[in-house]
C-alpha positions as CSV (number, residue, x, y, z in Angstrom):
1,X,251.9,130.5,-82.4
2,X,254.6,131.5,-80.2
3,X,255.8,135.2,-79.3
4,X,259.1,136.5,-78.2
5,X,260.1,139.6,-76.7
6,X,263.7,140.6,-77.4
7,X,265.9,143.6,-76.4
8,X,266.8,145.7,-79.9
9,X,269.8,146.4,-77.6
10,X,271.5,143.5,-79.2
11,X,274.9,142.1,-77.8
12,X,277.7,144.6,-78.3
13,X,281.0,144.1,-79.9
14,X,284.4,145.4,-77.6
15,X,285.5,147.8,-80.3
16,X,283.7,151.1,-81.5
17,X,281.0,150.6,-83.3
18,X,282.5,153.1,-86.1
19,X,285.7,151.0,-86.7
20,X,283.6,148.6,-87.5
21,X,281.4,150.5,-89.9
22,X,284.6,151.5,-91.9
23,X,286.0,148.3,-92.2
24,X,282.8,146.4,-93.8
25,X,282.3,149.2,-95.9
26,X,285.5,149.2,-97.3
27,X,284.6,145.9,-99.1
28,X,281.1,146.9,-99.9
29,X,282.1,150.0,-101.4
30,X,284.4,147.9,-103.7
31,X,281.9,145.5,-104.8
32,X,279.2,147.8,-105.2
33,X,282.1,149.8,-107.5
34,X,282.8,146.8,-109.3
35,X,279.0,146.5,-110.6
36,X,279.0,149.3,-112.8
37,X,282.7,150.7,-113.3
38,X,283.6,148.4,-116.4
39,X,280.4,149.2,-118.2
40,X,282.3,152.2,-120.1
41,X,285.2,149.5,-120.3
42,X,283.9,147.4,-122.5
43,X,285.0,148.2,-125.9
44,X,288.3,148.2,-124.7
45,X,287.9,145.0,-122.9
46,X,286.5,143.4,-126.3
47,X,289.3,145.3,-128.6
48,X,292.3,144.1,-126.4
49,X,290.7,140.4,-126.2
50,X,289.3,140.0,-129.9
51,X,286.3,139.9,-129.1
52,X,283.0,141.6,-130.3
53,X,281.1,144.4,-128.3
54,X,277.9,142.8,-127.9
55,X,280.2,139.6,-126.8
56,X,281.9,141.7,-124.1
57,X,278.6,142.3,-122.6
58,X,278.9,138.8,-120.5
59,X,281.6,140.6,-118.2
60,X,278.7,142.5,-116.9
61,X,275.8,139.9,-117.4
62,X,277.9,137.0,-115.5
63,X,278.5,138.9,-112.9
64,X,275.1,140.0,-112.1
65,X,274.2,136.4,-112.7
66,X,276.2,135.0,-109.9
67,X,276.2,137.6,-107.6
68,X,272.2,137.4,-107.2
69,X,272.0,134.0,-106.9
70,X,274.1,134.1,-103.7
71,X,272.3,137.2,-102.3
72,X,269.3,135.4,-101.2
73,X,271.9,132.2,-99.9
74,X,274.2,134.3,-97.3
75,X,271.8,134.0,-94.5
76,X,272.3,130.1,-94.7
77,X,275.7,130.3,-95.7
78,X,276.2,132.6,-92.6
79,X,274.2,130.4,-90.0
80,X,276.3,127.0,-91.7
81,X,280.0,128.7,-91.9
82,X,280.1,131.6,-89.3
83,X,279.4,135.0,-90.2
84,X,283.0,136.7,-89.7
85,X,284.4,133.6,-91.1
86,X,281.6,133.5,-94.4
87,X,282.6,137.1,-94.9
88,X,285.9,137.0,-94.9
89,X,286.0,134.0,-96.9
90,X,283.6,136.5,-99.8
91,X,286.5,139.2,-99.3
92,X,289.2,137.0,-100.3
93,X,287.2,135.4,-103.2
94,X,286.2,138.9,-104.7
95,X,289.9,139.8,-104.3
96,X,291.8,136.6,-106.1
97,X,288.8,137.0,-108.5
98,X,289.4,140.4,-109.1
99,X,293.2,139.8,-109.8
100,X,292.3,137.4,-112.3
101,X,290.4,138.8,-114.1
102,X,293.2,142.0,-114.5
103,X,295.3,139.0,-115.9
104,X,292.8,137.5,-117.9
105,X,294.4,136.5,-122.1
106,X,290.7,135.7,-123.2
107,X,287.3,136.7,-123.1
108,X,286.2,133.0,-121.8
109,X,288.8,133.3,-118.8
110,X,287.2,136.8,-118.1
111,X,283.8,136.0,-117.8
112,X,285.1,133.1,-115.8
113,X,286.5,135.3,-113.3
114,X,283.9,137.5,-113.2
115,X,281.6,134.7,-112.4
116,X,283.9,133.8,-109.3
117,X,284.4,137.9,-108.4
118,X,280.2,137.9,-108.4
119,X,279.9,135.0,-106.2
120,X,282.2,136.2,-103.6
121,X,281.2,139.8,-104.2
122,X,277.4,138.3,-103.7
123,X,277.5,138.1,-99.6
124,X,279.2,141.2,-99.0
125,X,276.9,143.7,-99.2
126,X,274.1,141.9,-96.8
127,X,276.9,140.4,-94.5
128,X,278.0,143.9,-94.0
129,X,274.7,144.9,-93.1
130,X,274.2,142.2,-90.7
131,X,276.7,143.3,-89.0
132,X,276.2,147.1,-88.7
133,X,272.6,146.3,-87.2
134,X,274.1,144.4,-84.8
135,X,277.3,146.7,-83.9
136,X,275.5,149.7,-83.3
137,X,272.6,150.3,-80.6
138,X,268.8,151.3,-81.9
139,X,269.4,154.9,-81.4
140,X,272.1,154.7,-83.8
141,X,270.9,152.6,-86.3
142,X,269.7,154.9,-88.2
143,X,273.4,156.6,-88.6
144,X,274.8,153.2,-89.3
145,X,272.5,152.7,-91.9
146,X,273.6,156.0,-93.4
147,X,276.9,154.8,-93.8
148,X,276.1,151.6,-95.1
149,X,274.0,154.0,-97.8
150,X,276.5,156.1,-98.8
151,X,278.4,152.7,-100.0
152,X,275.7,150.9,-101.8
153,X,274.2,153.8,-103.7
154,X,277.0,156.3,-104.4
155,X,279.0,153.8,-105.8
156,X,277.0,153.1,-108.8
157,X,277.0,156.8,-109.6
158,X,281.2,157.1,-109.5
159,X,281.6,153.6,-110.8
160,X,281.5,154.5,-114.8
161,X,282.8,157.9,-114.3
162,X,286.1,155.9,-112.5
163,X,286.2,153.6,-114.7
164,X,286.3,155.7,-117.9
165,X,289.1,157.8,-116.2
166,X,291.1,154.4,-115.2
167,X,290.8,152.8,-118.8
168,X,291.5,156.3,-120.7
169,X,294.4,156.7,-118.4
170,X,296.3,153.1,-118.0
171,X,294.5,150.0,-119.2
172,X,291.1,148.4,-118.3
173,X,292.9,145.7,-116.5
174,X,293.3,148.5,-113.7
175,X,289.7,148.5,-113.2
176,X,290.1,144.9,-111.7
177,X,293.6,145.4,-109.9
178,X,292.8,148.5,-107.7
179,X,290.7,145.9,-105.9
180,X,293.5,144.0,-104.5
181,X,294.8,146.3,-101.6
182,X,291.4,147.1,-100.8
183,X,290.7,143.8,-100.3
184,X,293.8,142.9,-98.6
185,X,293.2,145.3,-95.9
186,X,289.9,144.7,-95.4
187,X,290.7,140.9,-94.6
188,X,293.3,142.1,-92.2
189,X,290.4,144.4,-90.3
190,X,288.0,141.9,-90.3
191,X,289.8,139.5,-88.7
192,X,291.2,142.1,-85.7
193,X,287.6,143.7,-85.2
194,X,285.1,141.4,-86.2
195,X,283.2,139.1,-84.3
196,X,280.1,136.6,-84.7
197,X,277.7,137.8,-82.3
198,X,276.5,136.1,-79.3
199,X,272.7,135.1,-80.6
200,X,274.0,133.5,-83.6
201,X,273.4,129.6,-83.7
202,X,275.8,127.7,-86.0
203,X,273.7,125.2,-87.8
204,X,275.0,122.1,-89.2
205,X,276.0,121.6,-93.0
206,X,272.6,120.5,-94.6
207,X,272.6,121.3,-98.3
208,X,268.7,121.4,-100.1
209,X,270.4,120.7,-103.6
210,X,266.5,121.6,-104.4
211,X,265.9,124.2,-103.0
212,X,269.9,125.5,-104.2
213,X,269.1,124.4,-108.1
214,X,265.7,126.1,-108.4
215,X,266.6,129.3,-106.6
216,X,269.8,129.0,-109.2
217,X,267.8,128.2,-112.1
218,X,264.9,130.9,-111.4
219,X,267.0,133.7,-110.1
220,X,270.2,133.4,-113.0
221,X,268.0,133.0,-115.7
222,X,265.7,135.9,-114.5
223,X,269.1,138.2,-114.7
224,X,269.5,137.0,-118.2
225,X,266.5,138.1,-119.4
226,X,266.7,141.1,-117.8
227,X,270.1,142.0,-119.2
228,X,269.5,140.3,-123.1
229,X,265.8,140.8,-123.6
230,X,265.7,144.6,-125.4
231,X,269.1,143.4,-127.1
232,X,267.4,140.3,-128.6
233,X,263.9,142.0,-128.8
234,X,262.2,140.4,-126.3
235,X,259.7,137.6,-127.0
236,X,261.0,137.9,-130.8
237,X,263.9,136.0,-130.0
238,X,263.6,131.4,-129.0
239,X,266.4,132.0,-126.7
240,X,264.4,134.8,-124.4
241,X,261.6,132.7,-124.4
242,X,263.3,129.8,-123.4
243,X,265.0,131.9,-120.5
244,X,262.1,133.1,-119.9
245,X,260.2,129.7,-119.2
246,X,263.0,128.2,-117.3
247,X,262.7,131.4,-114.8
248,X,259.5,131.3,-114.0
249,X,259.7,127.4,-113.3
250,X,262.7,128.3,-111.1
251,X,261.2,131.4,-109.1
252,X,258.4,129.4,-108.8
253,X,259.7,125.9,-107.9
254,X,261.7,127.6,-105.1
255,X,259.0,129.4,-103.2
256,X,256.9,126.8,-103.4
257,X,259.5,124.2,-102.1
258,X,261.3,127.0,-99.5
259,X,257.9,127.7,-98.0
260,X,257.4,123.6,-96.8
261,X,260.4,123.3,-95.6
262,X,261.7,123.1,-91.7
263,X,265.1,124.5,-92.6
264,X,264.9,126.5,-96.1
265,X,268.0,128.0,-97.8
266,X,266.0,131.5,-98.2
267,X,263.6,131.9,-95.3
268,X,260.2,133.5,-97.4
269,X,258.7,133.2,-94.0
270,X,260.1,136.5,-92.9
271,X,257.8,137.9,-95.6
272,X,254.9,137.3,-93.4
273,X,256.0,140.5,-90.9
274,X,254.3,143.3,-92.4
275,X,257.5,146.7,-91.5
276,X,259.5,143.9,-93.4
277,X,257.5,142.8,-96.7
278,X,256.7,146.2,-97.2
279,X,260.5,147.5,-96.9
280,X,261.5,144.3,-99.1
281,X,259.1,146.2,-101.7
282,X,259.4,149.5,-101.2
283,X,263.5,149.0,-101.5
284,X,262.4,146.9,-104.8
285,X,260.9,150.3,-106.5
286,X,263.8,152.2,-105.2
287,X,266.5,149.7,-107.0
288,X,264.1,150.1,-110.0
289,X,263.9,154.1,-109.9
290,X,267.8,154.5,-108.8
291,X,269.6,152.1,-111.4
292,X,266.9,153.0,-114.4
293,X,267.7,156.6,-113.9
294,X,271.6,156.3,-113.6
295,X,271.5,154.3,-116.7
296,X,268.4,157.1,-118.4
297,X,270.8,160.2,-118.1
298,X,274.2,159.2,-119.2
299,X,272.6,157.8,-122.5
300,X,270.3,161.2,-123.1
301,X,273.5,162.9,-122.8
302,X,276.1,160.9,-124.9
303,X,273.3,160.0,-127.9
304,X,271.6,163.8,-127.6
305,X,274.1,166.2,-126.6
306,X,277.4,165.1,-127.7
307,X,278.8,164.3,-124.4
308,X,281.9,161.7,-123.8
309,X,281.6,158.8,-120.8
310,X,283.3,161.2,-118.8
311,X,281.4,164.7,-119.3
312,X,278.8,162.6,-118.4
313,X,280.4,161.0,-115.4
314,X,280.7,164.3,-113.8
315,X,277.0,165.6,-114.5
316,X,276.3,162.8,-112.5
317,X,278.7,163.0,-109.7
318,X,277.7,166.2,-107.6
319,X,274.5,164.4,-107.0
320,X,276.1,161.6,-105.7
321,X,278.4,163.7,-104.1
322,X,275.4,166.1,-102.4
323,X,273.5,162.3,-101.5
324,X,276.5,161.5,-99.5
325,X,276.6,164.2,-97.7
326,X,272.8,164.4,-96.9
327,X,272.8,160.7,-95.5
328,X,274.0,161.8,-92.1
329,X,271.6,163.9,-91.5
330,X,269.0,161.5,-92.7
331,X,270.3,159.3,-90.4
332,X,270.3,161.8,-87.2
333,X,266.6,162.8,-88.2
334,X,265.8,158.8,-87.6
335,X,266.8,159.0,-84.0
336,X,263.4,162.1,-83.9
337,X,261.1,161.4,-86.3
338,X,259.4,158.1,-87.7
339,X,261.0,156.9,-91.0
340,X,258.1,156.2,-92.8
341,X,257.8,160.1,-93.0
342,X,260.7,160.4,-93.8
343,X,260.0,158.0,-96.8
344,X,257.2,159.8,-98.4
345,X,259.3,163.1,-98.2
346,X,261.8,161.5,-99.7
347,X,259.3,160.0,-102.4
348,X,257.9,163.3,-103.0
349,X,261.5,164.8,-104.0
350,X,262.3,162.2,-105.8
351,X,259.2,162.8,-107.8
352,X,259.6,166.5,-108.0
353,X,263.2,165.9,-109.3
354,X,261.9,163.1,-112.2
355,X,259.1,165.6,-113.6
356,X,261.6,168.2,-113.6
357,X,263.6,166.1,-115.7
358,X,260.5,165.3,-118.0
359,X,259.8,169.0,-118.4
360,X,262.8,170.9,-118.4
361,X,265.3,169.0,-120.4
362,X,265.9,169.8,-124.2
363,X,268.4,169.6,-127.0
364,X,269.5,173.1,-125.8
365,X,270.0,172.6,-122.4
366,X,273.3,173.6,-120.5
367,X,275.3,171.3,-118.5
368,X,273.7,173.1,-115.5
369,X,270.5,172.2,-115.8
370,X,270.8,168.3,-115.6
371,X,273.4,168.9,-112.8
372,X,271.2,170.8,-110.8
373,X,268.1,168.6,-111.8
374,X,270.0,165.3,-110.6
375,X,270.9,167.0,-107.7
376,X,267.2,167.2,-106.3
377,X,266.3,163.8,-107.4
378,X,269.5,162.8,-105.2
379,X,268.5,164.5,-102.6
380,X,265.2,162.7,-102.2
381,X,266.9,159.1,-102.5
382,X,268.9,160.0,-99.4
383,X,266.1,160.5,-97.3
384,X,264.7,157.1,-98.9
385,X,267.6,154.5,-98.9
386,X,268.5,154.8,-95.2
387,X,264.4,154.9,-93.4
388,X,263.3,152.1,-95.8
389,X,266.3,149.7,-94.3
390,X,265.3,151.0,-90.5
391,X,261.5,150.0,-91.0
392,X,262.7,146.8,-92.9
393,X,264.8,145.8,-89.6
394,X,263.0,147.1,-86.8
395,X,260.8,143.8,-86.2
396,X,263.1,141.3,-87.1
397,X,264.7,138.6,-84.7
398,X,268.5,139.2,-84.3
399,X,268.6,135.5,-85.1
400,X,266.9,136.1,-88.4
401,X,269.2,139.6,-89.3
402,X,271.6,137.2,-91.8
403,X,268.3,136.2,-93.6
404,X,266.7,139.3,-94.2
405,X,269.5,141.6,-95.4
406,X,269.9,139.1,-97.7
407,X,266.5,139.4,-98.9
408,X,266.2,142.9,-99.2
409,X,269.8,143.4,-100.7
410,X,268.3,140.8,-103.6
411,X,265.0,142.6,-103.7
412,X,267.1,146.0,-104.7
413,X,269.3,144.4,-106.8
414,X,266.2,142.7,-109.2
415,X,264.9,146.0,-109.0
416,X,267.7,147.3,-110.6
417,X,267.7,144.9,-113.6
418,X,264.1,145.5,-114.2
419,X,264.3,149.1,-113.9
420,X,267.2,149.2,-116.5
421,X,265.3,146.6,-119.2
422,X,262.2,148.5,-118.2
423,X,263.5,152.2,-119.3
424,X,265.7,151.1,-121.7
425,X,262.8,149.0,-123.8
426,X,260.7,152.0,-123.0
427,X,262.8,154.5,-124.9
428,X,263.5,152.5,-127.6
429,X,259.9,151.8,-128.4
430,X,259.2,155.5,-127.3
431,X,261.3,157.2,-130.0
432,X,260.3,154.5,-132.6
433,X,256.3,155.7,-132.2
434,X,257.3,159.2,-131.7
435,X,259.8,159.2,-134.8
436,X,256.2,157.7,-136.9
437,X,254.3,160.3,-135.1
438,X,256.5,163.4,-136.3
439,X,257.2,162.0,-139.9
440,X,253.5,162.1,-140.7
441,X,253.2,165.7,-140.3
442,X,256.2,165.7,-142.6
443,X,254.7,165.7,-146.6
444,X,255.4,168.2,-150.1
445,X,252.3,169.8,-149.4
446,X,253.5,171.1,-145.7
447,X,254.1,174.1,-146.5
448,X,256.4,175.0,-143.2
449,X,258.5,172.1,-144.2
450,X,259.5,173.1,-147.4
451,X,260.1,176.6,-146.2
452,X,262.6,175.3,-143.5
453,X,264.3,173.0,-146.0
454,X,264.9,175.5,-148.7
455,X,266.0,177.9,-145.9
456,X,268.8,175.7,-144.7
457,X,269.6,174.5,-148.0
458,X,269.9,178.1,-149.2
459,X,272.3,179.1,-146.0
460,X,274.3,175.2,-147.5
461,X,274.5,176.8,-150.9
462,X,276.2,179.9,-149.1
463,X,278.5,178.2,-148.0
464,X,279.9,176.3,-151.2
465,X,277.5,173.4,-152.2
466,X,275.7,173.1,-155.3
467,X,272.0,173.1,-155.2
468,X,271.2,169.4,-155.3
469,X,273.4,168.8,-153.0
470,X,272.5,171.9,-151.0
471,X,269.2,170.1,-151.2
472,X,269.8,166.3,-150.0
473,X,272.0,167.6,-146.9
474,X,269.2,170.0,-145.9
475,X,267.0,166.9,-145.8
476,X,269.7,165.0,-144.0
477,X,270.1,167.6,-141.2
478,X,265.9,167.8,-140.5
479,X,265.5,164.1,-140.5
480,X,268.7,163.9,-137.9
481,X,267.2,166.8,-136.0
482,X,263.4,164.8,-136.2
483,X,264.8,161.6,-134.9
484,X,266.6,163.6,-131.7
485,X,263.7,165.3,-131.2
486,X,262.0,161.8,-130.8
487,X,264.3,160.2,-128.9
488,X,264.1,163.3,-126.4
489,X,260.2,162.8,-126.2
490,X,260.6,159.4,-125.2
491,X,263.5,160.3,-122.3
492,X,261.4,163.0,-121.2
493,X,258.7,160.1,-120.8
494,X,260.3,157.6,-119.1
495,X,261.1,160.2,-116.8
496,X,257.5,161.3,-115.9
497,X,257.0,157.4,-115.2
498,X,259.4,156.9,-113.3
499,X,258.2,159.9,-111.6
500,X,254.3,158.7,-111.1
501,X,256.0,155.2,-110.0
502,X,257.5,157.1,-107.0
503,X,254.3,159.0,-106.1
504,X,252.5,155.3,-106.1
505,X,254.6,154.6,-103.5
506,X,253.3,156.5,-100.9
507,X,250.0,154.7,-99.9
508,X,251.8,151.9,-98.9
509,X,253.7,154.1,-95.8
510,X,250.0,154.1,-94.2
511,X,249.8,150.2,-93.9
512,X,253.0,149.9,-91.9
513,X,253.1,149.4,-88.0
514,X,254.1,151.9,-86.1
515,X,257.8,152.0,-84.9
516,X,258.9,154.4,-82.8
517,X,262.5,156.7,-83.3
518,X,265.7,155.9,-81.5
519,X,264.0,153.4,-79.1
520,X,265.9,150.6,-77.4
521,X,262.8,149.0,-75.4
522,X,261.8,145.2,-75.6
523,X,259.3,144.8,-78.2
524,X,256.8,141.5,-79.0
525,X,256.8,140.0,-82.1
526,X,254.3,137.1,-83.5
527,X,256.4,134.6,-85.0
C-alpha cells in the first residue's frame, strides 16, 4: 500500500477562475434544462408527429437512457481524448443533436436524436465539475461548487415551467432550438479559456468492450425500468421482468469485472475512501428526495386543485429562485464551518419542509401555502447540494477528479429515477388502499352519508334537476370528492417518507473523516 501526499492547491489556470465557472455552466445549465423542459411537451410532440402519448414518452426515456450510461464513462473518456478536447467534443454533439431533433418529421428520428443529445449531454455535467475543482483554490471550492449547484438543481425546477411557456407560445420544436446559440458560444469560450490541467496523464486508446457492454446493458436497462415499471405495473408485465433480469446481470457483470481490472472504464476503486463513498450516497438520497418531490407537487396540484403546467410552474419557481440565491452563502459558510454540519442542517430543513407538506396541505389550500412550503424544503437542499460535493472531493487525487465526478454525477442521477418510480408507484398504490379504506365506511345504513347526499341533492334540485337525477349527480360529486380525498392522503404520505428518508440520513455525517474548512495544506491519503 502506497501513500501520497498532494497539495489541494492544484495547478492554476491563467484566467480567472470565474470566467471559467461561467463558461462550463453555460453548457451544464443547458443540459440539465434539457432533462425535464419537454416533459410538459409531450402531447404536443406526439399530436404534431402522429404519435401516441404513452409513445412520446421515449423522448424522455432515451434520453435518460443514454445520458447515464456515459456518466460513469467520462473519466476514461477524459483520460483517453483530453479533457478540454472530450468536453468540447459533448458541447457540439448536444448542440447538432439538439438542432435535430427541432427538425425532426417523425417520432423514430426524434428519439434518435434524443439518444445522440443524451450521449453528448452525458459528460457535461461531471466534465464541468472536473474542471471547477481544479480552477479554483480549496478556500474557494466551496463557492465554485455553489455555482456549479445553482446549474444542476435549479434547472430541473424552471425546465417544465419553460417549456410549457415555449410550446404554448411558438412550437415545441423551440424547446430543442434555443440550445443552439448556447451551445455555440460555449464552444467558442471553451476553447479561449479552457485548459487540460497539468497532473492529467493522457492514456492510450484501450477500449474494455466488456467492461463497455455490461456497464451499457446494466445501467440502460436499469433506466428503463425505472421510467416504464408503474406504467406497465411492475412485475405484472414479461417485458419489466425481462428488463429487469438483464439489469441486474449488467450492474453486476460490470462491478465484478471493473473491480479485477488494471485499467477499468469506471474506477469502483475510488469507492474504497470513505468522505467519498459516503458523499457518492448521501448525493444518491438527495437525487431521490429532489427529483421525487419536483415530480410529487406539480401532479398534487394539476390532478387536485385544478392547476395548468404553468400555475404550477410558478408555485414551484420561487423556491428555485430562493435556492439560488442561498447557494452563495452556502458556499462562503464552507470556507468557516465543516460541511458535514452543514449537511445535517440542511437534512433537518429539508425534513421540516417535507412534514410540513404532509400536514398542512389540503384540497382547500391557497396557492400560498405550497409556495411558501417549497420554499423551506428549498432552502434546506441548498445547504445540502454544495457540502455533500466538498466532502465527496476533499480526499480524492487530482489524477482521479475525472473519475469521481463522474461517479457521483451518475449516483444523483439514478437517484433521481428511483425517487420518481418510487413516489409515483407509491401514490398510486396509496390512493388505491385509501380509496378501499374510505368506501367501506360508505353503506345505506350510514346515516351521515345519506344526510350529506340528500343535502346536496336537495341544493341540485334547487337549481333545476329533477329528483333522480338530483340524486345520481349528488352521488357522482361524493364519490369524486372521496377519491380526491384519497389521493391527497397518499401525497401527504409520500411526503412524510420522504421526509423520515432525509432524517435517516444524518447518522451517516458521524462516520465521515474529518476535513477541515477552507484549508489548502498537503494532506496523506492511503491509496
Amino acid at each position: 500500500m502506497a501513500t501520497f501526499s498532494f497539495t489541494q492547491d492544484r495547478a492554476r489556470p491563467d484566467v480567472n477562475p470565474w470566467l471559467i465557472a461561467g463558461t462550463v455552466m453555460l453548457a451544464t445549465f443547458m443540459e440539465v434544462l434539457d432533462t425535464s423542459v419537454a416533459n410538459v411537451s409531450l402531447p404536443h410532440i406526439a399530436g404534431s408527429l402522429s404519435a401516441g402519448v404513452d409513445e412520446s414518452t421515449w423522448v424522455l426515456t432515451s434520453y435518460l437512457v443514454s445520458n447515464a450510461i456515459v456518466l460513469p464513462l467520462t473519466g476514461w473518456l477524459s483520460n483517453v481524448f483530453g479533457r478540454k478536447q472530450f468536453y468540447m467534443a459533448c458541447v457540439a454533439i448536444f448542440t447538432i443533436s439538439s438542432f435535430l431533433c427541432g427538425l425532426a418529421p417523425s417520432l423514430g428520428a426524434l428519439v434518435f436524436f434524443r439518444v445522440l443529445q443524451g450521449a453528448g449531454g452525458g459528460g457535461l455535467q461531471p466534465i464541468s465539475q472536473a474542471i471547477l475543482v481544479d480552477s479554483f483554490p480549496r478556500e474557494q471550492q466551496g463557492m465554485a461548487m455553489a455555482i456549479y449547484g445553482m446549474g444542476v438543481v435549479v434547472a430541473p425546477t424552471i425546465g417544465p415551467t419553460l417549456g410549457g411557456w415555449i410550446t404554448d407560445n411558438f412550437t415545441w420544436r423551440w424547446i430543442f432550438f434555443i440550445n443552439i446559440p448556447v451551445g455555440i458560444l460555449s464552444i467558442l469560450m471553451t476553447s479561449l479559456l479552457i485548459r487540460n490541467p497539468a497532473h492529467a496523464v493522457k492514456k492510450k486508446l484501450h477500449i474494455d468492450y466488456v467492461g463497455i457492454g455490461l456497464l451499457s446493458v446494466g445501467i440502460g436497462f436499469l433506466q428503463v425500468v425505472l421510467d416504464k415499471g408503474q406504467r406497465d405495473d411492475w412485475f405484472g408485465s414479461n417485458f419489466i421482468i425481462w428488463a429487469t433480469i438483464m439489469a441486474v446481470i449488467g450492474i453486476v457483470g460490470v462491478i465484478v469485472w471493473e473491480l479485477r481490472q488494471k485499467d477499468p472504464v469506471v474506477d469502483l476503486h475510488l469507492l474504497k475512501e470513505r468522505n467519498f463513498s459516503v458523499a457518492v450516497f448521501t448525493m444518491y438520497i438527495l437525487g431521490f428526495i429532489l427529483y421525487g418531490t419536483t415530480v410529487l407537487l406539480p401532479i398534487l396540484l394539476q390532478t387536485l386543485l385544478g392547476y395548468t403546467a404553468m400555475q404550477s410552474g410558478l408555485v414551484l419557481l420561487p423556491g428555485g429562485v430562493f435556492m439560488m440565491m442561498v447557494m452563495p452563502f452556502v458556499g462562503w459558510l464552507l470556507g468557516k464551518i465543516e460541511a458535514r454540519w452543514l449537511v445535517v442542517w440542511g437534512l433537518l430543513i429539508t425534513s421540516s419542509g417535507l412534514f410540513m407538506m404532509g400536514s398542512h396541505f389540503d384540497l382547500q389550500m391557497g396557492m400560498s401555502t405550497p409556495v411558501i412550503v417549497w420554499i423551506v424544503s428549498r432552502f434546506g437542499v441548498a445547504f445540502l447540494f454544495v457540502p455533500i460535493n466538498v466532502i465527496a472531493f476533499y480526499y480524492v487525487l487530482p489524477q482521479k477528479i475525472n473519475d469521481a465526478t463522474g461517479l457521483i454525477n451518475l449516483a444523483r442521477n439514478v437517484g433521481g429515477s428511483m425517487g420518481i418510480s418510487f413516489v409515483t408507484t407509491l401514490l398510486d398504490r396509496g390512493a388505491q388502499s385509501n380509496q378501499a379504506l374510505l368506501a367501506a365506511h360508505i353503506t345505506a345504513a350510514n346515516q351521515q352519508f345519506q344526510a350529506t347526499i340528500h343535502a346536496m341533492a336537495r341544493q341540485l334540485m334547487v337549481a333545476g334537476q329533477s329528483a333522480t337525477q338530483a340524486l345520481r349527480t349528488a352521488e357522482q360529486m361524493f364519490y369524486s370528492a372521496l377519491q380526491g380525498q384519497a389521493m391527497m392522503l397518499s401525497f401527504l404520505r409520500d411526503f412524510r417518507i420522504m421526509g423520515y428518508v432525509c432524517l435517516g440520513m444524518i447518522p451517516f455525517m458521524f462516520i465521515l473523516k474529518k476535513a477541515k474548512p477552507g484549508k489548502g495544506k498537503s494532506r496523506a491519503m492511503a491509496h
